[in-house]
C-alpha positions as CSV (number, residue, x, y, z in Angstrom):
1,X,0.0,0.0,0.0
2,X,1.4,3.4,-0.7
3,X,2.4,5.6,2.2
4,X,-0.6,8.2,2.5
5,X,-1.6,10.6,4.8
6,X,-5.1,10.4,5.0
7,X,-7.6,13.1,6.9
8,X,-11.1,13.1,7.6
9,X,-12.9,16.5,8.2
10,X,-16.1,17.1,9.7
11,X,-17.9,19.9,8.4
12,X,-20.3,22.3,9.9
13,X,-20.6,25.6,9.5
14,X,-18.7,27.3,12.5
15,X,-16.2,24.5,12.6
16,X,-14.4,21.7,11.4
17,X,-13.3,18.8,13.4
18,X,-9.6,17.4,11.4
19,X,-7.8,14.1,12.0
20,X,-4.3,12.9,10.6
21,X,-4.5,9.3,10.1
22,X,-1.2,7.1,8.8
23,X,-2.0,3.9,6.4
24,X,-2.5,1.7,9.1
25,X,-5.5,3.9,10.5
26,X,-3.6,5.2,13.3
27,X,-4.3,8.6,14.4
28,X,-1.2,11.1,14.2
29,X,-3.5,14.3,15.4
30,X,-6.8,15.4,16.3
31,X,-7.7,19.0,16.1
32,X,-11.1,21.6,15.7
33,X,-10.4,25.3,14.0
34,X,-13.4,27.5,12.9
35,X,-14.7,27.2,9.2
36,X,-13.4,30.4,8.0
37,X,-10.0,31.0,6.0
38,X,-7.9,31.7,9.1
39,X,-9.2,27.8,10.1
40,X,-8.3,26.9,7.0
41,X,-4.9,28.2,7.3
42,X,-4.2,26.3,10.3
43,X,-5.4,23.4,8.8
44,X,-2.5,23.7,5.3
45,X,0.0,24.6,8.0
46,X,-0.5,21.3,10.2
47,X,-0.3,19.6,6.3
48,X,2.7,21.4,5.6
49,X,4.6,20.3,8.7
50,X,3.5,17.0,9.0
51,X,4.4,15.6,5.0
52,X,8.1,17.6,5.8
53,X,8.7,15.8,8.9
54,X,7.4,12.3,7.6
55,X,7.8,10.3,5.0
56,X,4.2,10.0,3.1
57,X,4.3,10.2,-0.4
58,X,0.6,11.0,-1.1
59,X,-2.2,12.3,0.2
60,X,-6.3,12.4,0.4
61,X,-8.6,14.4,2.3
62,X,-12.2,13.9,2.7
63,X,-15.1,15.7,3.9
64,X,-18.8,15.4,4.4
65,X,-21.0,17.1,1.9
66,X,-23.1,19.1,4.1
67,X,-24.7,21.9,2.6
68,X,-21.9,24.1,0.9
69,X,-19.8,24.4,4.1
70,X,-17.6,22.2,2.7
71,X,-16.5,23.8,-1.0
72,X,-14.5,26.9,-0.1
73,X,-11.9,24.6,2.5
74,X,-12.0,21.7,-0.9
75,X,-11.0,24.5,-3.4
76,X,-8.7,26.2,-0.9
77,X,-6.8,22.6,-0.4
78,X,-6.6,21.6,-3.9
79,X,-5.3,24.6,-5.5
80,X,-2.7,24.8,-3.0
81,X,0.8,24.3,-4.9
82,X,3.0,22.7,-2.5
83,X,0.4,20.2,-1.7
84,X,0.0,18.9,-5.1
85,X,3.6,17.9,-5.0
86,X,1.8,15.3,-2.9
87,X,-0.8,14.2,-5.4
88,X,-3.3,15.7,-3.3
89,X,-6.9,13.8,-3.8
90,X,-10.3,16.1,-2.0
91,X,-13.1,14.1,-2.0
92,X,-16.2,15.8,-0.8
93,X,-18.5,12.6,0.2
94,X,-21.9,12.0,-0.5
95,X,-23.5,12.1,3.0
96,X,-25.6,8.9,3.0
97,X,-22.2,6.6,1.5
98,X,-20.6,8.0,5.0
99,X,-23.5,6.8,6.7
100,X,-23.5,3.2,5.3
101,X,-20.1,2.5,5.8
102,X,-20.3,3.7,9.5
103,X,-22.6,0.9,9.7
104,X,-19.6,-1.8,9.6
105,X,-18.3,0.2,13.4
106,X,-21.1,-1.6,15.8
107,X,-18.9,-0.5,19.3
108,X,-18.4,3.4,18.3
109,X,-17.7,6.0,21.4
110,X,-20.3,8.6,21.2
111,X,-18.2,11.6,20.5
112,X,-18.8,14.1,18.0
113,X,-15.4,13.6,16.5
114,X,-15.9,9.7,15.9
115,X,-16.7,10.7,11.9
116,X,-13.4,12.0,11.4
117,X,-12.2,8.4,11.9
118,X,-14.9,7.3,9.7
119,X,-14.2,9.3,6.9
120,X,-10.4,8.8,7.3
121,X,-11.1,5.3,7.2
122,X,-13.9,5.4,4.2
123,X,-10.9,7.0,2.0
124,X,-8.8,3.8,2.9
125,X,-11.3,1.0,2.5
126,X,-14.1,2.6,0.6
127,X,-15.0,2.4,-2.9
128,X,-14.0,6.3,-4.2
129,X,-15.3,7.7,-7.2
130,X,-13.0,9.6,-9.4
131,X,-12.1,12.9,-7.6
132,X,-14.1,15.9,-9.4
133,X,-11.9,19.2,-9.3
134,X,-14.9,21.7,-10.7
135,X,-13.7,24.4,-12.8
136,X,-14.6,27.8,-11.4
137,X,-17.2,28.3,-14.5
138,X,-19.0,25.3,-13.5
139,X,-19.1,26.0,-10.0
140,X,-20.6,29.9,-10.7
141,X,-23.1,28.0,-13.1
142,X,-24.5,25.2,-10.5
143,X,-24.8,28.3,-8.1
144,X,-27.3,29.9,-10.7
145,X,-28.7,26.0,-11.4
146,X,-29.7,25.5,-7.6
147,X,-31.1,28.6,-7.0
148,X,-33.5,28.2,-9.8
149,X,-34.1,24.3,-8.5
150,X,-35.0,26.0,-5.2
151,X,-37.4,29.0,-6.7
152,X,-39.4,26.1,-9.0
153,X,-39.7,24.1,-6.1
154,X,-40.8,27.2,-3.8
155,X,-43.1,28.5,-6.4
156,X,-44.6,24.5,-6.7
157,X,-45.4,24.7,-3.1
158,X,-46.7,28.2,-2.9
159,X,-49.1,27.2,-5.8
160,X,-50.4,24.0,-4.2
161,X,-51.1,26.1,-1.0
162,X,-52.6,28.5,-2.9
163,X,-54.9,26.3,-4.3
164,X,-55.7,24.9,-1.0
165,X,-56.9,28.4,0.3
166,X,-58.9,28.8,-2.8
167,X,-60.9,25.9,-1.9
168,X,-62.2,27.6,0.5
169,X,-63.4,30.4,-0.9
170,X,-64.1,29.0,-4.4
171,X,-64.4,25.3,-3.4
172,X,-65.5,24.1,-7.5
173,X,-63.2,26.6,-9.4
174,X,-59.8,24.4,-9.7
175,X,-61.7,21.0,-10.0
176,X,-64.4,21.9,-12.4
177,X,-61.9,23.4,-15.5
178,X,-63.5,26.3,-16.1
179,X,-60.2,28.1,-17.3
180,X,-57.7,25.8,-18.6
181,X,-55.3,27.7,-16.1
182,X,-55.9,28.4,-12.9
183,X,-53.2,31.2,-12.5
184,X,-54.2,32.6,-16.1
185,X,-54.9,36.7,-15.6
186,X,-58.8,36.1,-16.2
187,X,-58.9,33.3,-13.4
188,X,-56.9,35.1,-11.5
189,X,-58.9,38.4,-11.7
190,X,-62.1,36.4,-11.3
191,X,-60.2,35.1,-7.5
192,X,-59.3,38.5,-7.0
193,X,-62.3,40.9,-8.1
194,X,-65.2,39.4,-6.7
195,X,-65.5,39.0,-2.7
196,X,-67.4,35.6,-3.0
197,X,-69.1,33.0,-5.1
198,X,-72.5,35.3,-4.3
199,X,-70.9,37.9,-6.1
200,X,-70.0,36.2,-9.6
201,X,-74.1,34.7,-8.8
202,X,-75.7,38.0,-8.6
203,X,-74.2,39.5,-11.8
204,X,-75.8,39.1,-15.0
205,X,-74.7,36.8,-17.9
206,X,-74.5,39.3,-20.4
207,X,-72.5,41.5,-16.9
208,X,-70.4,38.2,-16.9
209,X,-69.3,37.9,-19.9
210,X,-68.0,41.2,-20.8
211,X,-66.4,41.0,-17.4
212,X,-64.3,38.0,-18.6
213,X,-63.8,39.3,-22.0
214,X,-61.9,42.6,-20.4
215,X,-60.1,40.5,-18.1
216,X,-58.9,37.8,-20.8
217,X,-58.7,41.0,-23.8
218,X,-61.4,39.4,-25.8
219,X,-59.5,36.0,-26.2
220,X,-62.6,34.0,-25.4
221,X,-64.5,32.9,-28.7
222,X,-67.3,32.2,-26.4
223,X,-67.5,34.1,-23.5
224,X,-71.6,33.3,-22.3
225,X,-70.5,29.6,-22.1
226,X,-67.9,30.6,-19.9
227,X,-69.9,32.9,-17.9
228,X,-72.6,29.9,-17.4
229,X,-70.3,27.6,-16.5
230,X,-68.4,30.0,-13.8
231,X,-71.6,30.6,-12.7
232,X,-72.9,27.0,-12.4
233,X,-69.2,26.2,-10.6
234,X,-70.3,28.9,-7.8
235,X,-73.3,27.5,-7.5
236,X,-71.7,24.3,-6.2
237,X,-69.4,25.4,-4.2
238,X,-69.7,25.8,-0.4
239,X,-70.7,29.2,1.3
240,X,-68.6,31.4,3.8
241,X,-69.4,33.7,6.2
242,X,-68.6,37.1,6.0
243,X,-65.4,37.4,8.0
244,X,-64.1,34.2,7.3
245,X,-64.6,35.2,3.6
246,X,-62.8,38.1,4.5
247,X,-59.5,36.5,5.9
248,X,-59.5,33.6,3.5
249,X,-59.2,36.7,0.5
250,X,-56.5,38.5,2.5
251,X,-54.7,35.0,2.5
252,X,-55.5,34.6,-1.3
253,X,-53.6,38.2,-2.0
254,X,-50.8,37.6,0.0
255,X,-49.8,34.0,-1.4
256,X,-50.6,35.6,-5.1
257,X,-47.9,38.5,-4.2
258,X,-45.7,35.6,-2.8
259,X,-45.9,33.6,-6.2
260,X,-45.6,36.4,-8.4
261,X,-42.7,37.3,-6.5
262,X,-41.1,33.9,-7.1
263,X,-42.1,33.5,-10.7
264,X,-40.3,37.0,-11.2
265,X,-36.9,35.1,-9.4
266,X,-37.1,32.4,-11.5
267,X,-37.7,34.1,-14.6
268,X,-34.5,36.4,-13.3
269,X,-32.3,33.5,-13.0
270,X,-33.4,31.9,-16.1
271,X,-31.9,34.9,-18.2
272,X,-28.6,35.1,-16.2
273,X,-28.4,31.5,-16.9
274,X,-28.6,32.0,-20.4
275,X,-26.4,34.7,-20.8
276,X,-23.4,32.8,-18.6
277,X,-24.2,29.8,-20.9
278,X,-22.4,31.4,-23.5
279,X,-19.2,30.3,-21.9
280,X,-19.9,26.9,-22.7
281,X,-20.4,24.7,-26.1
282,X,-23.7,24.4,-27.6
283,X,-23.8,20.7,-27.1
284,X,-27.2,20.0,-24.9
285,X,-28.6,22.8,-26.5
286,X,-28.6,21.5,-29.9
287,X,-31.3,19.0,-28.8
288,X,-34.6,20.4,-30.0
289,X,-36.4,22.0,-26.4
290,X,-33.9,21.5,-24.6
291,X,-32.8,24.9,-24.1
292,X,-30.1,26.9,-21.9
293,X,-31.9,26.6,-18.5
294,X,-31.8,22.4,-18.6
295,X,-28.6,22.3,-20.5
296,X,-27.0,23.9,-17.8
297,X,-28.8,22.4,-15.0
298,X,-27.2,19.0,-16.7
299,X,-23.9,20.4,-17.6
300,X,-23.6,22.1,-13.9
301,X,-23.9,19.2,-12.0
302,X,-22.2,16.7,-14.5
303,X,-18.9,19.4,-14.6
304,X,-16.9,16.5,-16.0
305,X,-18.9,13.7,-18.1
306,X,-15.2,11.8,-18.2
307,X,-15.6,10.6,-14.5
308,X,-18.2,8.3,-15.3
309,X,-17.7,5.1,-16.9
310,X,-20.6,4.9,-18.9
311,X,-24.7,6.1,-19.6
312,X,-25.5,3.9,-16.8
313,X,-23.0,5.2,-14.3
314,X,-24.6,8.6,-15.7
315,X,-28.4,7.2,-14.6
316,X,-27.1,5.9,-11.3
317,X,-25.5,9.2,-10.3
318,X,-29.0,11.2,-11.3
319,X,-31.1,8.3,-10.0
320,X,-32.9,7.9,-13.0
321,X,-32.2,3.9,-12.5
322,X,-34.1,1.2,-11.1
323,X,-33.7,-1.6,-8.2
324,X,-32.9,-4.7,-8.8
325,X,-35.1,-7.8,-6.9
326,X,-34.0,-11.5,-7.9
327,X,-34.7,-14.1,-5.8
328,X,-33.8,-17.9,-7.1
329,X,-35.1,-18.1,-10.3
330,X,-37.5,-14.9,-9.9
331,X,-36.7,-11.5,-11.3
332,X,-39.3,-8.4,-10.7
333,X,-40.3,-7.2,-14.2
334,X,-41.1,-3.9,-12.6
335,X,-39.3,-2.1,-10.0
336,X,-38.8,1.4,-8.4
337,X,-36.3,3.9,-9.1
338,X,-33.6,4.1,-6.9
339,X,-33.8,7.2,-3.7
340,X,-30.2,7.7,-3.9
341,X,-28.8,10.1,-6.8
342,X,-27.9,13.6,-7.7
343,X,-31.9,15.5,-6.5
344,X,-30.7,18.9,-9.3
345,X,-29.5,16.7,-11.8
346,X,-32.8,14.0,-12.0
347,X,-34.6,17.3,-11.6
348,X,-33.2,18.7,-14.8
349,X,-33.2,15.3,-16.4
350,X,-36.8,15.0,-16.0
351,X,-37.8,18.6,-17.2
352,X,-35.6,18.2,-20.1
353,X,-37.0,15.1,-21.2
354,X,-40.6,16.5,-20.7
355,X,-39.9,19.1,-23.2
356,X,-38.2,17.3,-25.7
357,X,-40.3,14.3,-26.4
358,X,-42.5,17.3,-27.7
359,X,-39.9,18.3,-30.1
360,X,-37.8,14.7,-31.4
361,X,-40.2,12.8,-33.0
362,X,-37.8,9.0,-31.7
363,X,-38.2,10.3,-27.6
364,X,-42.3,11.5,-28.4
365,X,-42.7,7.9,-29.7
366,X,-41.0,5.8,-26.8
367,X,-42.8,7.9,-24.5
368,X,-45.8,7.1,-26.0
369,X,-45.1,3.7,-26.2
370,X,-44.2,3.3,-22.9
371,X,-47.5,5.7,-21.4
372,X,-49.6,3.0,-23.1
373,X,-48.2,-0.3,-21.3
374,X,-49.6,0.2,-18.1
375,X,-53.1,1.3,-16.5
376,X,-52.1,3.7,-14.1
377,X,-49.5,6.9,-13.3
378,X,-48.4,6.4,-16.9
379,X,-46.8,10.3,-17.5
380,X,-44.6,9.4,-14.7
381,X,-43.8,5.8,-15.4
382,X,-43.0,6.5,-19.5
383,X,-41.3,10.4,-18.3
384,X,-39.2,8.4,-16.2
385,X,-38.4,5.8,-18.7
386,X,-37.8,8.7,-21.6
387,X,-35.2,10.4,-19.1
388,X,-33.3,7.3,-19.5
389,X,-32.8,7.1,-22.9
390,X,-32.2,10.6,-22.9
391,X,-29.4,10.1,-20.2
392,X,-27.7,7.2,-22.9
393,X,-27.8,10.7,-25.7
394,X,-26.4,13.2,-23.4
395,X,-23.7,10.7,-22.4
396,X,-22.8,10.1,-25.7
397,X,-22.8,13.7,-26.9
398,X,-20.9,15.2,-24.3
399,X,-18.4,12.0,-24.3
400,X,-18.0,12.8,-27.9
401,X,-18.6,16.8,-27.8
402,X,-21.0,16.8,-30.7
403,X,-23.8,18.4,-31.8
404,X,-27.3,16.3,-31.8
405,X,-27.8,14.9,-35.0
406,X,-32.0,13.9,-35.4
407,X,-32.1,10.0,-36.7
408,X,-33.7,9.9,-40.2
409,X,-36.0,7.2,-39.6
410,X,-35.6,4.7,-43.5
């Protein structure tokens, strides 16, 4: 085994607990310093030292992913030049892999710096995936990437509460389709403008209609059958009293500032996306609805498409790939996805995939296929499946770094 230094940090966000460890798993030092760059100072200084006065020949470090506490002390270590003369290896480690292997120690103290021994230990005994060094660009795109993760997600929630409130005051508007969207401007102004379903009752058809023809700027080829069937949906719905009416509206307003709000941050994001996107090759975008947002959602979190063996390594990593039960001679047919993986880069995955099997006419007919072979939660079953195919293409163009090329079908 080659003489390495190995050291296991714990990272939190005030501090970080650091332990020396020799090949043979003995500890040479155990010491805390604050997470900040003096801390981080101490820490390259104790490194310095102890590879001068030894005689290692290599070394790794590993830390905990936890959060983003760990990326400024993983940068600040691996760019450090008299440390690579070392063949310095920083592995940030995925969380739950930590966890596992912690597992195999059943008599642990209960300290809290027993995980700096685990980690040390992980990077001698564990299986290590290849090291990813990000290159600043990719690290200021996945910033931009998780953000806008985090306002969709925000925004999904917001929505599905709004919705819930609306029930209340408008139990039969969502459910009976009256508008094809619920957050369209004449839905919208119909939640906002009248005080309760009594209201949009009392007005006349003829008072209805031109009241929904000003609100949706005379886009309605039919605007009494909308009326009627607004009406008929207020009809059905349950009544309020007045002052709970009252606070349910004030709760409606607020969540509709709140949303608009985060549909203005995600619309900002997506445009400095696109323009920092220029910086990198036109690869993903060359699929037909891709676009920038999900091609850098992918490329951000993917940095380099070398360190993985293959398209499956790919689908593993984004957790677009399926469990595997055998038992004797039995096999399950039909499994779940896997709940480990990258949660951006399956996000991104499945968005893209969503919008392009609108635009290639191969991915539109597997998911079509696929929709069609079982009875229930089809879109998510054949969207999942479709992400997977589209994971084997992005693999190959990126692995290749070439433009997407439509099949012609003979």
């Amino acid at each position: 085994m080659t003489n390495t230094l190995f050291v296991g940090i714990d990272v939190s966000k005030r501090n970080n607990v650091v332990r020396f460890t020799d090949s043979d798993g003995e500890t040479l030092t155990l010491f805390s310093v604050p997470n900040n760059q003096d801390g981080a100072n101490t820490i390259l200084e104790k490194l310095h030292d102890t590879l001068l006065n030894s005689d290692f020949i290599a070394i790794s470090i590993g830390m905990e992913s936890t959060s983003i506490y760990a990326d400024h002390l993983a940068a600040f270590l691996r760019n450090d030049d008299f440390l690579k003369k070392w063949s310095i290896k920083v592995f940030v480690l995925n969380a739950k892999q930590v966890k596992a292997f912690k597992e195999a120690y059943p008599e642990l103290p209960k300290n809290d710096n027993i995980d700096t021994l685990i980690i040390a230990d992980y990077l001698r005994f564990g299986r290590i995936s290849k090291e990813v060094n990000l290159d600043e660009k990719y690290i200021a795109l996945r910033n931009l990437t998780r953000a806008r993760f985090q306002a969709a997600q925000n925004l999904s929630r917001e929505k599905t509460r709004f919705l819930d409130t609306l029930f209340y005051k408008f139990s039969s508007l969502d459910s009976s389709k009256v508008f094809s969207n619920t957050f369209g401007a004449t839905s919208i102004a119909v939640i906002s403008d009248f005080f309760s379903v009594d209201d949009i009752n009392s007005m006349t058809l003829e008072e209805l209609a031109d009241f929904l023809m000003d609100k949706g700027k005379n886009k309605f080829d039919d605007p009494e059958r909308i009326a009627r069937e607004l009406q008929a949906a207020a009809r059905s719905s349950y009544r309020l009293s007045k002052s709970v009416n009252d606070s349910v509206n004030q709760l409606l307003a607020v969540r509709l500032v709140g949303i608009r709000s985060l549909q203005q941050q995600q619309k900002d994001l997506d445009k400095a996306i696109e323009s920092y996107m220029q910086l990198f090759p036109a690869v993903l975008n060359s699929i037909p609805g891709f676009g920038p947002v999900y091609s850098a959602g992918i490329l951000a979190e993917i940095a380099d498409i070398h360190r993985f063996k293959d398209h499956a390594a790919l689908a593993k990593y984004a957790g677009i790939s399926w469990s595997r039960y055998q038992s004797g001679d039995y096999e399950a047919a039909s499994t779940r996805l896997i709940l480990s993986g990258n949660k951006y880069l399956k996000y991104y995955f499945l968005e893209a995939t969503n919008k392009v099997r609108m635009h290639d006419a191969e991915l539109k007919r597997y998911y079509q296929s696929k929709f069609k072979e079982v009875p229930k939660h089809q879109h998510k079953r054949a969207l999942a499946l479709t992400a997977r195919k589209l994971v084997r293409l992005v693999y190959s163009l990126l692995s290749n770094n070439q433009l997407y090329i439509p099949p012609t079908r003979k």
